[in-house]
C-alpha positions as CSV (number, residue, x, y, z in Angstrom):
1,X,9.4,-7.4,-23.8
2,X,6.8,-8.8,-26.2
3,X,8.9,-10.3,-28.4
4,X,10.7,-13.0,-26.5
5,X,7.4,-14.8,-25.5
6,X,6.9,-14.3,-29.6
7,X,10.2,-16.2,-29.9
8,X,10.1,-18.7,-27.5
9,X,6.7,-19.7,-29.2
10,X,8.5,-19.6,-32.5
11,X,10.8,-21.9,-31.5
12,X,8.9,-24.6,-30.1
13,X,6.8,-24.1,-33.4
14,X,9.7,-24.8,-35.1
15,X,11.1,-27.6,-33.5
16,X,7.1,-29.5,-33.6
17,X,7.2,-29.2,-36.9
18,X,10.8,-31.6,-37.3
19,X,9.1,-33.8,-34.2
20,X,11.4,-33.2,-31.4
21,X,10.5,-34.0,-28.1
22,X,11.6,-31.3,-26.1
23,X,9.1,-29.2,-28.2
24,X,6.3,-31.3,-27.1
25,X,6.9,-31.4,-23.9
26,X,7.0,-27.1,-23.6
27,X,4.1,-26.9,-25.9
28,X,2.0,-29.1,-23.4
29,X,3.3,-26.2,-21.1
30,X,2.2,-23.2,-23.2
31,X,-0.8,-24.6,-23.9
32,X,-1.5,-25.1,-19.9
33,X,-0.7,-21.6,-19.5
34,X,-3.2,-20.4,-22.5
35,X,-6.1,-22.3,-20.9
36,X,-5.0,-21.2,-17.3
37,X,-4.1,-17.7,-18.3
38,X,-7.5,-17.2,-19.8
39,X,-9.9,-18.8,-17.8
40,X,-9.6,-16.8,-14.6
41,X,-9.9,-13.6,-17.0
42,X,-13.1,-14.6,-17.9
43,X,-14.8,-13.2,-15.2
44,X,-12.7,-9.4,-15.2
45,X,-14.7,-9.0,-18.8
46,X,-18.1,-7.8,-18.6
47,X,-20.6,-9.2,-21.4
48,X,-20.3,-6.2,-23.7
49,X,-16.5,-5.8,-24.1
50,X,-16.9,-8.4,-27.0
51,X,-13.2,-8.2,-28.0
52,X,-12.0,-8.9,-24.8
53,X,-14.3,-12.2,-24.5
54,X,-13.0,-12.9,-28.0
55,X,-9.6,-13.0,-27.3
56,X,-9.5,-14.8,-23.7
57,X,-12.2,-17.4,-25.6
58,X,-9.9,-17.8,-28.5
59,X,-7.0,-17.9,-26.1
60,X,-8.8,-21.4,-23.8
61,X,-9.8,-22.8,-27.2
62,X,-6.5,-22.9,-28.5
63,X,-4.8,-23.8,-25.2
64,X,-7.5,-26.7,-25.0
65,X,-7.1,-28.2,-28.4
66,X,-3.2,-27.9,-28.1
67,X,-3.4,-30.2,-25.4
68,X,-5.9,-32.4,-26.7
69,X,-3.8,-32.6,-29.4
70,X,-0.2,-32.8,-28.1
71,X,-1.3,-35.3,-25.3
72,X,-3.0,-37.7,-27.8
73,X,-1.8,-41.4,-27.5
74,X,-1.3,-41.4,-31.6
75,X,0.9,-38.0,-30.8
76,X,3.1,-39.7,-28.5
77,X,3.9,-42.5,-30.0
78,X,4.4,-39.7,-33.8
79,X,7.6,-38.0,-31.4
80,X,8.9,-40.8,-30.1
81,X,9.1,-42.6,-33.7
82,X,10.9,-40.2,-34.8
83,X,13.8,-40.4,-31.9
84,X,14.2,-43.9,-33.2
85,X,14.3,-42.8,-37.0
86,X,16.9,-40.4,-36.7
């Protein structure tokens, strides 16, 4: 059960890395769902269950700087120049 997330992840991993489109496009979606997934769960964590606050924390940072990252003007134009290339 864990491991298709696990794949699903790989792949879009996989297919950033050779600039596809698609992948962009479900990474902007994964990383939604990290910063969504872990915000709410901030409050269900009480202040002294540090591993818990680490990995929701780690989880909204990540999810954050993915879109930062993937939704990036200089990241757009990076996919798309590679649809004309091939």
């Amino acid at each position: 059960m864990l491991s298709s997330p696990v794949i699903a992840v790989g792949l879009v991993g996989v297919g950033l890395l050779s600039r596809q489109g698609w992948a962009r496009i479900i990474g902007l979606l994964f990383a939604g769902l990290f910063l969504l997934a872990g915000s709410p769960s901030l409050m269900y964590c009480s202040s002294f269950n540090i591993p818990c606050l680490r990995g929701i924390l780690v989880g909204v940072i990540m999810g954050g700087y993915s879109l930062w990252v993937l939704w990036n003007g200089e990241t757009k134009i990076l996919f798309k120049s590679s649809l004309v290339i091939e």
